[in-house]
N, C-alpha and C positions, 0 to 999 in steps of 0.2 A: 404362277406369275413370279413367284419371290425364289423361283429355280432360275426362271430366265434372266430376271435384274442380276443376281448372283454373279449366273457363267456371263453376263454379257459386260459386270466389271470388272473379272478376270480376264475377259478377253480384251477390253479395251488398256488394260497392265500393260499386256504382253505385248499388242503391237506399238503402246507409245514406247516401251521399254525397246523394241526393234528398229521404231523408225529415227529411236536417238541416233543413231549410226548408217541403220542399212537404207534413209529414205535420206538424196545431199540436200531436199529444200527444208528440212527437218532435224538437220544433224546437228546434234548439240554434243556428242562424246565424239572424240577423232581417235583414241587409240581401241582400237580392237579388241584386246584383252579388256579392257576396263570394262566394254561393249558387252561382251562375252559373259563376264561376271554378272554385270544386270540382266541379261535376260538369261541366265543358268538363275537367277537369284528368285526369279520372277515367276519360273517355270518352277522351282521348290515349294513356293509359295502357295502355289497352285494343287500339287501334290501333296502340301501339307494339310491344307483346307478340306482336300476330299477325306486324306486319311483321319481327319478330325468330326468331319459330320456322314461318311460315307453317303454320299446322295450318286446315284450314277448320273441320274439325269444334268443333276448340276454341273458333272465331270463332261459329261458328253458334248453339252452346249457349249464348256467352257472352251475346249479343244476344237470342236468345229468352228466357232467364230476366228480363232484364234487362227488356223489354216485357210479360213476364207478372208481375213485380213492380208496373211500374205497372197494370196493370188491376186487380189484385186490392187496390189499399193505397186508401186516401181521394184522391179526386180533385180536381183544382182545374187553373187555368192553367196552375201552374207545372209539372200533369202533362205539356202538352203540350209546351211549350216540352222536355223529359226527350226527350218519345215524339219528336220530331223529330230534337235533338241522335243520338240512338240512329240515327236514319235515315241522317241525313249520314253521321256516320262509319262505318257501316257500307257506302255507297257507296263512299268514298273507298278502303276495304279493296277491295271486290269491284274497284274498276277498277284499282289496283295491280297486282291477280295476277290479273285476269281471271276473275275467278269470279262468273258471272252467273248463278248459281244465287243465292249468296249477296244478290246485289241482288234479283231475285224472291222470298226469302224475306222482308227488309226489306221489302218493298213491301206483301206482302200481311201481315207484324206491324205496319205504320205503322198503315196503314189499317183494319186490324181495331181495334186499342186504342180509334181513334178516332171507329169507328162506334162501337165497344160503349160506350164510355165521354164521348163527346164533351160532350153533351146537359151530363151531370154539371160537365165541364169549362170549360164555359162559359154557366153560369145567369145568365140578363139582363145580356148582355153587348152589347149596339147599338153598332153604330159605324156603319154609312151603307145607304142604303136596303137594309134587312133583312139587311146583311152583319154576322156579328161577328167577335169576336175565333178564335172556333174556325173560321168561313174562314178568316181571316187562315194561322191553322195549317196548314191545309189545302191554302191556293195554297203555301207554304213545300214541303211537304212534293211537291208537284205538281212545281213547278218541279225540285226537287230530284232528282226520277224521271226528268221530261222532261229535262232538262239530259244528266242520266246516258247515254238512251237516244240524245240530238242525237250525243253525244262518239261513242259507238258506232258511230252512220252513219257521220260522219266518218270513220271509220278503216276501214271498208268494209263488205263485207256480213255482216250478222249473223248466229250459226250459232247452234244450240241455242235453250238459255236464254233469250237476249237477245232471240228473236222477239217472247217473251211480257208483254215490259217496256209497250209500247207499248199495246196493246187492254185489259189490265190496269189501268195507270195511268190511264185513260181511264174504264173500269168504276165501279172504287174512287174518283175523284175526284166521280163524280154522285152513288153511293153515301153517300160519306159527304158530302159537300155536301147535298145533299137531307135528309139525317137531322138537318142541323141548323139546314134554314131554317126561320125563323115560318113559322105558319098564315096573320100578318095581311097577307105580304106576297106579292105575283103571284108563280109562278114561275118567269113569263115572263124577268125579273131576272135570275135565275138560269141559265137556257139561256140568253141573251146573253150575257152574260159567258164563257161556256165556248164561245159561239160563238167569238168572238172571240180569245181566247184560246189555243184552237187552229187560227182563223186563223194567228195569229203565228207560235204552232209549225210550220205548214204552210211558211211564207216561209222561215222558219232553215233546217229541213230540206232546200229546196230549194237554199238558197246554199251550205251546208254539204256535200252528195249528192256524190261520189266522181266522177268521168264515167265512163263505163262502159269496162268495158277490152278490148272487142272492139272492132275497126276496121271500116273500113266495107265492106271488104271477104268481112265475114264474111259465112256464109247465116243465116237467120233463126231456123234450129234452135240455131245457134251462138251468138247472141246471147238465147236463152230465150226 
């Protein structure tokens, strides 16, 4: 019970800290940055508390309310710029204490808000051959995963949780890409770019990759 009061006044921080700006019958800050500063302030806050009492559960509530506040409230931009803020640092917690459950939950709240609500988020928004501003969100949010997942190799082989970061991230990112390209534009566009894309990812991965820590002496049952 004193997990859910906790995450449920952290979660009630965070959306009145958002709907100062991102909700207009609610708007009490008009400039952006200032906006921006309270809920980057809000979201510390939040990240400070866990790194203080480590509770996941409290972390987990705190973050789920907090991405079901914005799907449910008026949507706009400055939703997603919120829905992503909530991602990072909800990253930043999971790779602190290793809790990679907590980053698979973030991944698949990012990415749900953003399919359900995207469209809404970003109405006739162009910025370059049929990318908008809700891509834009979107490789943020991508990067953000992938990044997370590179760190993980890094440090060696991944157990549990952390398998499911990768095919995931990858799912969710066509997913919600796809839901929010125009009709008038190829989607040929669109698989390039993701080709590509995870080209790059592929080259980090391999520079980044552990060596493997059998010798060569070993037999081949011994090496998997």
């Amino acid at each position: 019970l004193s997990a859910s009061l906790v995450a449920t006044g952290w979660s009630g921080l965070y959306i009145t800290a958002y709907a100062a700006h991102g909700i207009p019958s609610a708007q009490i800050i008009e400039d952006p940055v200032v906006a921006m500063g309270v809920l980057v302030a809000v979201a510390a806050g939040m990240v400070g508390h866990t790194l203080f009492y480590r509770q996941p559960m409290v972390t987990a509530l705190a973050y789920l309310f907090g991405f079901v506040a914005i799907v449910i409230s008026p949507v706009g931009p400055w939703s997603a710029a919120g829905c992503a803020l909530l991602a990072v640092s909800m990253l930043v917690v999971a790779f602190r204490f290793e809790w990679d459950q907590l980053a698979v939950a973030g991944l698949i709240c990012t990415y749900g808000t953003l399919f359900l609500r995207g469209r809404e988020m970003f109405e006739a928004t162009p910025l370059w051959l049929g990318f908008t501003a809700g891509h834009a969100i979107v490789l943020i949010c991508w990067l953000a995963f992938e990044g997370y997942d590179i760190v993980l190799l890094a440090k060696g082989p991944k157990l549990g949780a952390g398998r499911a970061i990768l095919p995931m991230n990858f799912c969710c990112l066509l997913a919600a890409a796809t839901s929010l390209w125009p009709n008038t534009v190829s989607p040929s566009v669109l698989s390039t770019a993701t080709a590509v894309a995870y080209a790059a990812s592929t080259v980090i991965r391999l520079a980044v990759r552990r060596p493997s820590q059998f010798g060569e002496d070993s037999t081949p049952l011994e090496r998997g």
